[in-house]
LONU-210524 format. One record per residue (C-alpha): residue in one letter; residue number from 1; x, y, z. Coordinates in nm, 3 decimals, always signed. Example, Ala and Ser with C-alpha at 12.3 -4.5 7.8 and 13.67 -1.06 7.14 Angstrom:
BEGIN
{"A", 1, {+1.230, -0.450, +0.780}}
{"S", 2, {+1.367, -0.106, +0.714}}
# end
This chain:
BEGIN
{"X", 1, {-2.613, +0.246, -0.975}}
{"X", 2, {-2.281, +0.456, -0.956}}
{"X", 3, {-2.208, +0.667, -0.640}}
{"X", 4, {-2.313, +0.964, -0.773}}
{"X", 5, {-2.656, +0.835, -0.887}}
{"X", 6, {-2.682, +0.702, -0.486}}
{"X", 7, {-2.609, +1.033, -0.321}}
{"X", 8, {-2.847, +1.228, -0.554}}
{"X", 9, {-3.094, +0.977, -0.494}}
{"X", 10, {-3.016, +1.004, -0.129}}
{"X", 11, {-3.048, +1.341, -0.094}}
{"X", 12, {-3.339, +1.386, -0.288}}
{"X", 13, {-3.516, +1.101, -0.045}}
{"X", 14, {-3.450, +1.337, +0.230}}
{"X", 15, {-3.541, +1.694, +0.034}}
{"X", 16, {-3.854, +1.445, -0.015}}
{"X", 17, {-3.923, +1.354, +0.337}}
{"X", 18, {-3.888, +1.708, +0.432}}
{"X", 19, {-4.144, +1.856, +0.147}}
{"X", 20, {-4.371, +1.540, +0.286}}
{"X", 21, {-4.404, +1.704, +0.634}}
{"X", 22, {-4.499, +2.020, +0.487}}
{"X", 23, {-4.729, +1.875, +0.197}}
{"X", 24, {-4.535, +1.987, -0.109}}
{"X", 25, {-4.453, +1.807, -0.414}}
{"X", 26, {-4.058, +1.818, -0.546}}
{"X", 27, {-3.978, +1.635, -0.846}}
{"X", 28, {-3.625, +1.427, -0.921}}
{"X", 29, {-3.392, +1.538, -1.170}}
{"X", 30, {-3.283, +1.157, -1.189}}
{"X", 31, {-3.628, +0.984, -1.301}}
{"X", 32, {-3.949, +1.195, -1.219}}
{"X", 33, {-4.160, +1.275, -0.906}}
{"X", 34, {-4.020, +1.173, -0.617}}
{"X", 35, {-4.153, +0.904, -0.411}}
{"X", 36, {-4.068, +0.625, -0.179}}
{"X", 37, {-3.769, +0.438, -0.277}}
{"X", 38, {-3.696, +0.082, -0.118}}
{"X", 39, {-3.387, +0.065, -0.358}}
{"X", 40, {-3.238, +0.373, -0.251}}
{"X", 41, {-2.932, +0.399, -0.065}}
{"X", 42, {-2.984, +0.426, +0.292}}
{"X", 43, {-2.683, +0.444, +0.530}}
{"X", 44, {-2.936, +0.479, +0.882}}
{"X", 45, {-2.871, +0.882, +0.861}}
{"X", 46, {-3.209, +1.082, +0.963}}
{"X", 47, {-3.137, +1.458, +0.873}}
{"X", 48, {-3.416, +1.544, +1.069}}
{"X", 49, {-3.375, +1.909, +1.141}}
{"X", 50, {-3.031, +1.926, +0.930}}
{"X", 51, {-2.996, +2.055, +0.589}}
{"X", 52, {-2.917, +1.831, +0.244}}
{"X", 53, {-2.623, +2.011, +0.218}}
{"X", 54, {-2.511, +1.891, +0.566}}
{"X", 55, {-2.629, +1.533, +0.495}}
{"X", 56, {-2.412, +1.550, +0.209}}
{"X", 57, {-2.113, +1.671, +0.389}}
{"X", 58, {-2.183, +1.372, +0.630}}
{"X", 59, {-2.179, +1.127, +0.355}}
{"X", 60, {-1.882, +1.255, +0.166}}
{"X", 61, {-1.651, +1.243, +0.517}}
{"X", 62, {-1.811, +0.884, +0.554}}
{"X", 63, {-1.724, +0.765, +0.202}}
{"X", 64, {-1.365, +0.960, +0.221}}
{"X", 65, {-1.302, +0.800, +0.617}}
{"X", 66, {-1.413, +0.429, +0.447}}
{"X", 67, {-1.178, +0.489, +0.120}}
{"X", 68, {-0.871, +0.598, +0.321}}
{"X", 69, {-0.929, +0.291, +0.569}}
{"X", 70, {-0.950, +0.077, +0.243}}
{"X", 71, {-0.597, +0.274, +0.125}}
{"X", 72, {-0.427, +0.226, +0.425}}
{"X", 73, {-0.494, -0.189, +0.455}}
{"X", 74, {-0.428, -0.206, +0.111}}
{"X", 75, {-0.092, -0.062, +0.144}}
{"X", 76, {+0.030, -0.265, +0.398}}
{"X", 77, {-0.124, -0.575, +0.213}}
{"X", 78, {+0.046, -0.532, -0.073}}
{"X", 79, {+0.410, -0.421, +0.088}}
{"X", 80, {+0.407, -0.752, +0.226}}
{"X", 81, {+0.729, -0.664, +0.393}}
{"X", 82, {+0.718, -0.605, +0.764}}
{"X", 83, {+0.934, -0.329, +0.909}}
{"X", 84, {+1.166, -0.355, +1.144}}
{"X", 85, {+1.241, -0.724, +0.995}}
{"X", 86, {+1.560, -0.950, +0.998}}
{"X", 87, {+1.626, -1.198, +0.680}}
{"X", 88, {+1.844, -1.458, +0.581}}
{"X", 89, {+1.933, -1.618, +0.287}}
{"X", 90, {+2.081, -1.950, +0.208}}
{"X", 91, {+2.436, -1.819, +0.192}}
{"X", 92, {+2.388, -1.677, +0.529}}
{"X", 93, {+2.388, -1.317, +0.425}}
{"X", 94, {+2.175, -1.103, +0.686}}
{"X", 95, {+1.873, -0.811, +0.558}}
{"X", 96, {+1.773, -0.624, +0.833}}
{"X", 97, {+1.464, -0.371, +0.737}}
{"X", 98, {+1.478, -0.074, +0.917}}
{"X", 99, {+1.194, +0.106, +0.816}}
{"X", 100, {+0.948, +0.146, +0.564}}
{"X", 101, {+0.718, +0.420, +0.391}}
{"X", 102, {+0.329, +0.405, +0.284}}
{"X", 103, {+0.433, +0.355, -0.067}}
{"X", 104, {+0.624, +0.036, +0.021}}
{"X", 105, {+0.977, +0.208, -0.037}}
{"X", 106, {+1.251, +0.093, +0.234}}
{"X", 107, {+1.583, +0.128, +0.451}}
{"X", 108, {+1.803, -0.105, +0.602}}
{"X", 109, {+2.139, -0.270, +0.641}}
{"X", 110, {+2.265, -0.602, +0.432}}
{"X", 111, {+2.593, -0.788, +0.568}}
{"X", 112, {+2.732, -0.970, +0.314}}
{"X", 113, {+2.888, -1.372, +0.425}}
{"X", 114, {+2.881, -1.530, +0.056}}
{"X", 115, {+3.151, -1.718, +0.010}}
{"X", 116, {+3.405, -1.666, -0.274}}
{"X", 117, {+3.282, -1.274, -0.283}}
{"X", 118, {+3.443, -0.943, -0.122}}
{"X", 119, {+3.316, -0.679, +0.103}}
{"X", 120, {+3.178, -0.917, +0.394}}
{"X", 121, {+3.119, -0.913, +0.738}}
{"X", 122, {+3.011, -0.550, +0.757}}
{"X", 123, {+2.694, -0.363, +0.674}}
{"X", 124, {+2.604, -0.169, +0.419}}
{"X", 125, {+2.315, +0.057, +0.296}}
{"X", 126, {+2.010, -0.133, +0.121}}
{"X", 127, {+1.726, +0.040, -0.031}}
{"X", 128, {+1.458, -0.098, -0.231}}
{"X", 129, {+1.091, -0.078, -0.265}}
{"X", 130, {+0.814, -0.403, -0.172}}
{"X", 131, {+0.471, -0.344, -0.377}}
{"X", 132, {+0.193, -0.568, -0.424}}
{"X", 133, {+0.394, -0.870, -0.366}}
{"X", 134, {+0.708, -0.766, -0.551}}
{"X", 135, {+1.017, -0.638, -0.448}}
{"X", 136, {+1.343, -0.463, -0.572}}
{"X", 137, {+1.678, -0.409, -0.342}}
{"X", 138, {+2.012, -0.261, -0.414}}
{"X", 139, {+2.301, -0.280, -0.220}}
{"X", 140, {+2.608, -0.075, -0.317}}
{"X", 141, {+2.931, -0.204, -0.184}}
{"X", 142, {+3.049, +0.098, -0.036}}
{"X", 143, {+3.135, +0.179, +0.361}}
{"X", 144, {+3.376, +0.333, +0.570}}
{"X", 145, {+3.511, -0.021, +0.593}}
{"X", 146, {+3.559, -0.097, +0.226}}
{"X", 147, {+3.508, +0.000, -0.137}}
{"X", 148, {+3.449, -0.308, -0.401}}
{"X", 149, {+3.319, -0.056, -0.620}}
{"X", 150, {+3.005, -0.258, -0.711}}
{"X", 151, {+2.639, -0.320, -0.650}}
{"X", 152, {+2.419, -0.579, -0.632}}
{"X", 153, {+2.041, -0.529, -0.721}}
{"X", 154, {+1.774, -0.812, -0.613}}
{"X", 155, {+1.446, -0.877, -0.774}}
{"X", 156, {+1.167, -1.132, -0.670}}
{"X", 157, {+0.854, -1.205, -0.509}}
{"X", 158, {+0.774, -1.168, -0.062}}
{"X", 159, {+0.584, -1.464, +0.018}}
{"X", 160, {+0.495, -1.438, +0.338}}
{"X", 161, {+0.794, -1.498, +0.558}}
{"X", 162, {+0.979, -1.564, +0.226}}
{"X", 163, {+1.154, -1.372, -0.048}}
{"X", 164, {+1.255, -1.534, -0.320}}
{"X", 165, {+1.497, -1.332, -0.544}}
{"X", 166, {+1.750, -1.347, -0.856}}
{"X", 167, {+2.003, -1.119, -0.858}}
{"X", 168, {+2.265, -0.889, -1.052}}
{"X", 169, {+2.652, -0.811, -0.935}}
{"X", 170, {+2.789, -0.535, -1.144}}
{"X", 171, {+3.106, -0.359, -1.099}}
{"X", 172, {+3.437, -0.229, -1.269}}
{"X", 173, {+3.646, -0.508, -1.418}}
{"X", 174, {+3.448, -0.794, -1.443}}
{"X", 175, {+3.129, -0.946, -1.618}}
{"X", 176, {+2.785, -0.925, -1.446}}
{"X", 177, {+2.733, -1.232, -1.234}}
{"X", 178, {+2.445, -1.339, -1.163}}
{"X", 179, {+2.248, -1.557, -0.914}}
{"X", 180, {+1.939, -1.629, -0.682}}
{"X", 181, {+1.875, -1.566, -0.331}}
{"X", 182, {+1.579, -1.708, -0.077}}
{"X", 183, {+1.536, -1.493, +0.226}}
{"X", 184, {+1.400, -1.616, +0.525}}
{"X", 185, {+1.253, -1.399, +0.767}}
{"X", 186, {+1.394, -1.422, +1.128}}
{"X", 187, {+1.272, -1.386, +1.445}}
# end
């Protein structure tokens, strides 16, 4: 039975319980007279003295408090990606995660120690976005400290206290490298 089937059928139990007490007859626009349902919905609400239109109000806030608590865990199940968090990946390069948004989008610092590559040992800007299990980072290496006119964008999977990630080095004067990280999440 879809939700809108429920409420009518709801609401027309109470309009029913109401015409009972005052020995009229109503009849359902869903399936005929109206009489006891055992099927229908019943959330423990006794209108009582209240109107259908204010049991209806009730249910709607209900159903709209229960879908934004559903939202709200959902979103931070599927960001995966606690905020503040520290990382580290197997060239000892450090992620720190600042802060992070409801849609999974996020700020933070990177400080680059990969060998045989420039711009290290200071940090710079990262942005990305984690969502349902997946996340993308970019890192452009420019500071007040240095400019290696490049970025770096990361792809991959969080896996708990894991990220596993390949990523792309782009710049002027050279071919894209291009590689794979594991983060590890600190404490």
């Amino acid at each position: 039975m879809r939700i809108s089937q429920q409420l009518q059928v709801g609401t027309a139990n109470c309009v029913e319980s109401r015409l009972s007490a005052t020995g009229e007859k109503a009849r359902s626009s869903l399936d005929g007279p109206l009489s006891p349902r055992p099927h229908a919905v019943s959330i423990g609400l006794h209108l009582g003295a209240h109107s259908s239109r204010e049991g209806i109000a009730m249910i709607c806030r209900l159903v709209a408090g229960l879908f934004l608590l559903v939202v709200a865990n959902v979103s931070a199940f599927a960001q995966g990606l606690p905020a503040p968090s520290y990382w580290k990946n197997q060239r000892g390069s450090e992620m720190k995660i600042s802060a992070i948004d409801v849609r999974g989008n996020f700020v933070g610092a990177y400080i680059n120690h990969a060998a045989g590559f420039q711009c290290q040992n200071t940090p710079y800007d990262l942005r990305g976005r984690a969502f349902r299990g997946h996340i993308v980072f970019v890192v452009v290496w420019t500071n007040s400290v240095a400019d290696c006119k490049s970025k770096t964008v990361w792809r991959g999977r969080v896996i708990g206290p894991t990220i596993l990630t390949r990523w792309v080095l782009t710049g002027a004067g050279f071919k894209p490298l291009r590689g794979t990280d594991i983060f590890y999440q600190q404490p």
